[in-house]
C-alpha positions as CSV (number, residue, x, y, z in Angstrom):
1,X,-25.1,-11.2,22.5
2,X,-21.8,-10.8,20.7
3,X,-19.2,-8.2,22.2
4,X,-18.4,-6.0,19.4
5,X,-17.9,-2.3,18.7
6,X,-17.2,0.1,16.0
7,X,-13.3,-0.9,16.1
8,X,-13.9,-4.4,15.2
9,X,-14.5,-3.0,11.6
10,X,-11.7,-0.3,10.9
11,X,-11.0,-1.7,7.8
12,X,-13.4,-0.8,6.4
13,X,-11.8,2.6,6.1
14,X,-9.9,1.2,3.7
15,X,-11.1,2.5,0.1
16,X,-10.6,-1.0,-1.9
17,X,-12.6,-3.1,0.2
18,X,-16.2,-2.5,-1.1
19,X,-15.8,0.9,-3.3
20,X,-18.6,3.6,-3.3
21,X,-21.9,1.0,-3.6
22,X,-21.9,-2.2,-2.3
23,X,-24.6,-4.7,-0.7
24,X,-24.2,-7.4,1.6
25,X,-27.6,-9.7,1.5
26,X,-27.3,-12.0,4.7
27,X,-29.5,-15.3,4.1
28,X,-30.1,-17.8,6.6
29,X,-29.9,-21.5,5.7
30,X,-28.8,-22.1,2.6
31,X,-25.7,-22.9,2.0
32,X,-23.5,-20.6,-0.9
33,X,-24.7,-22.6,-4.3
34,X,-28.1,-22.4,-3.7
35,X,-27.8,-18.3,-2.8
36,X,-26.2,-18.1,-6.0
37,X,-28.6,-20.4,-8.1
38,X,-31.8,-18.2,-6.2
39,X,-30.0,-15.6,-7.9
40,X,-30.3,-16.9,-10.8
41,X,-26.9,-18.4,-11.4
42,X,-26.3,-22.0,-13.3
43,X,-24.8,-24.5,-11.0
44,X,-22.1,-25.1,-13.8
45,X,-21.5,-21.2,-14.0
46,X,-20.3,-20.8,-10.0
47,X,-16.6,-21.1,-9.7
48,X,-14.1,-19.2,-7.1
49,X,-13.3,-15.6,-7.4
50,X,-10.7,-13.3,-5.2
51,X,-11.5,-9.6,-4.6
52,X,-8.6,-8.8,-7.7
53,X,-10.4,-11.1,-10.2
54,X,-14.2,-10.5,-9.6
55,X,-15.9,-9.3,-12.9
56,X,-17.7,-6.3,-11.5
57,X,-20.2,-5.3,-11.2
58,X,-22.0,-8.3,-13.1
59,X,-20.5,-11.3,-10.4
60,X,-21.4,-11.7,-6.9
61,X,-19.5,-13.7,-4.5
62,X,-20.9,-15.8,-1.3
63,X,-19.5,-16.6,1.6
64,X,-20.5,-18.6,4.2
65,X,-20.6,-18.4,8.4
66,X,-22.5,-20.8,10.8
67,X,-26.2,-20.7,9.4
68,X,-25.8,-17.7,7.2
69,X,-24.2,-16.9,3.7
70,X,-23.4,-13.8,2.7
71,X,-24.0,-12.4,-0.9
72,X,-21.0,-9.6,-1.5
73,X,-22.1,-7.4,-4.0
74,X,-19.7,-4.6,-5.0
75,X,-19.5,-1.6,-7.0
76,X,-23.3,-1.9,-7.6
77,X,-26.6,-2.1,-5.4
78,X,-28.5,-4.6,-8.0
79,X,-29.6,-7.0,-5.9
80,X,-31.8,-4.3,-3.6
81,X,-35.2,-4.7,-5.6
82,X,-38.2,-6.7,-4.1
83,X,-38.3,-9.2,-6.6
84,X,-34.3,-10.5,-5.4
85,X,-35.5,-10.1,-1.9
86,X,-38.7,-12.3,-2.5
87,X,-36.3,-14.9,-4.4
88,X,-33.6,-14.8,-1.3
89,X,-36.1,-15.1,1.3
90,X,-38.2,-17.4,0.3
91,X,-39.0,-19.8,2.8
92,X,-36.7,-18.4,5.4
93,X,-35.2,-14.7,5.9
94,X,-32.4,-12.4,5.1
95,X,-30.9,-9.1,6.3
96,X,-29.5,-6.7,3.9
97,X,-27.4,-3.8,4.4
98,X,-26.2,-1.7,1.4
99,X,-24.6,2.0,0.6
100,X,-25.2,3.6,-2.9
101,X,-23.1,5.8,-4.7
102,X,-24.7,8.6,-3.6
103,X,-24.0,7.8,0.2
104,X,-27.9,6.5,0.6
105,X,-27.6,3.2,3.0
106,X,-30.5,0.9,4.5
107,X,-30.6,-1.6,6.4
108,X,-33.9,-4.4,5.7
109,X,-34.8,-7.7,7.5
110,X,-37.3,-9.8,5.5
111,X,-38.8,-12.9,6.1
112,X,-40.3,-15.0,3.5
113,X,-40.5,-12.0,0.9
114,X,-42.3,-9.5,4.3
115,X,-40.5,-6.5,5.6
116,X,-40.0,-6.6,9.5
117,X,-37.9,-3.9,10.2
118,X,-36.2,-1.5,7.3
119,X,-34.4,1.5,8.2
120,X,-32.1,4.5,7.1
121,X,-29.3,4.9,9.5
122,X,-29.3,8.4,8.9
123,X,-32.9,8.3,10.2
124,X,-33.2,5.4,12.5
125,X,-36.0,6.7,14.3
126,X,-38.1,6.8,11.5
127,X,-38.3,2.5,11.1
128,X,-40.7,0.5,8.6
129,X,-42.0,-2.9,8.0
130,X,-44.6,-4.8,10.0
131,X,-42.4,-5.3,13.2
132,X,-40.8,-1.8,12.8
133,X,-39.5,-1.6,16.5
134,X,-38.0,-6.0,16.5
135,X,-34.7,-4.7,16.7
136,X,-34.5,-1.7,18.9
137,X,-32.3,-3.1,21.5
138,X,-29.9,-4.4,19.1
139,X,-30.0,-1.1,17.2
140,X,-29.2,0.6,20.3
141,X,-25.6,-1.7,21.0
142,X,-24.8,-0.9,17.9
143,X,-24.5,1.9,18.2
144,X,-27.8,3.4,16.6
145,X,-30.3,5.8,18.5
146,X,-33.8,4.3,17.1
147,X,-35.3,6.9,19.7
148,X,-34.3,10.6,18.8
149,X,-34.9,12.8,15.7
150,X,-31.7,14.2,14.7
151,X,-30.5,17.7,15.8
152,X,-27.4,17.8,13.5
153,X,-24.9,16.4,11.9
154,X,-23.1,15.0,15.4
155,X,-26.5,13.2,16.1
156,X,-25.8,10.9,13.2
157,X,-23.4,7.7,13.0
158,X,-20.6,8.6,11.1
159,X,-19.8,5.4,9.3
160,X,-21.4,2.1,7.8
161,X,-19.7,0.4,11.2
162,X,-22.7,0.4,12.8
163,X,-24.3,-1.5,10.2
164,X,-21.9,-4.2,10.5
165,X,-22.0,-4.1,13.7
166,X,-25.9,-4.5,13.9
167,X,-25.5,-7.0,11.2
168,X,-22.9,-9.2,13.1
169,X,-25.1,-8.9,16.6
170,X,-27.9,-10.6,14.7
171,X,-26.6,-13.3,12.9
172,X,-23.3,-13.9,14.5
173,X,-21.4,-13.3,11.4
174,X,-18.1,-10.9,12.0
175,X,-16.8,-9.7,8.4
176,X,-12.8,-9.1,8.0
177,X,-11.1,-8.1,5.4
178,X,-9.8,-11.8,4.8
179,X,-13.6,-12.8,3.7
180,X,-13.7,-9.9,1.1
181,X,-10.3,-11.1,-0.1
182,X,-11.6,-14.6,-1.2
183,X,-11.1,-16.3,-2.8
184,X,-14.9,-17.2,-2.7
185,X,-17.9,-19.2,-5.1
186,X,-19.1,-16.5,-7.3
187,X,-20.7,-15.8,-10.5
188,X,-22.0,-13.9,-12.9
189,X,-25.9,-12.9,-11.7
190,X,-26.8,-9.6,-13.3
């Protein structure tokens, strides 16, 4: 298991790096094209973006990492509906972590278009999908207790950190504040 912990991911403290909404869609085997194209982008249509020059919030950008590309999505949660998830996951899975404006986040593992495990981190102990409890161990290095009802606000995880790190414990991908500055394929998907 990768060694990481909350401090990996300090910047995202930093306000300009994904805004008030964002979602990261994490899709295994396929490379950044073909996430873009499932997405409904044209081929001719995907061209390289940095951070500054990103139409938002109609582009996405992808960026890939081993065996997994990442879909950036910022200053929107769009792409969290069922049908986008079917059309990412189609034949293989993806993870998907996002944070709305209103502070909601969620974390969802899908294989081919089923939910395994889906959870609020405010909430962790209260998991959905049909393998609800997959990640458990994970959840708990992360720094998540998938165990204990809250009793407070110091109970809680006080940052999306843990998300990334669960994120990167699964698929192996660490996010910096390099990938986010691009410049990366993108285009214009909403």
């Amino acid at each position: 298991m990768v060694e990481l912990s909350r401090a990996d991911f300090d910047w995202l403290d930093e306000d300009d790096v994904l805004g008030q909404a964002w979602s990261l869609t994490f899709v295994r085997g396929v490379d950044e094209a073909e996430a873009l194209r499932r997405l409904g982008a044209e081929q001719a249509d995907i061209r390289l973006f940095t951070n500054e020059d990103c139409p938002l919030p109609e582009a996405v950008r992808a960026w890939r990492s081993g065996d997994w590309t990442v879909i950036i999505e910022v200053a929107d949660c769009s792409l969290v509906d069922s049908e986008v998830t079917d059309a990412l996951s189609a034949e293989t899975e993806t993870i998907t972590i996002f944070e709305n404006v209103n502070g909601w986040s969620r974390f969802e593992h899908v294989i081919d278009g089923r939910v395994t495990t889906s959870f609020d981190p405010v909430s962790a102990y209260l998991r959905e999908g049909d393998e609800p409890d997959r990640f458990v161990e994970e959840m708990r290095a992360a720094g998540f207790d998938p165990d204990t009802v809250p009793d407070g606000d110091f109970d809680l995880p006080d940052d999306d950190g843990s998300l990334f790190v669960l994120t990167a414990l699964l698929t192996g991908v660490v996010l910096t504040r390099q990938v986010f500055d691009g410049p990366l394929p993108g285009a214009l998907v909403k």
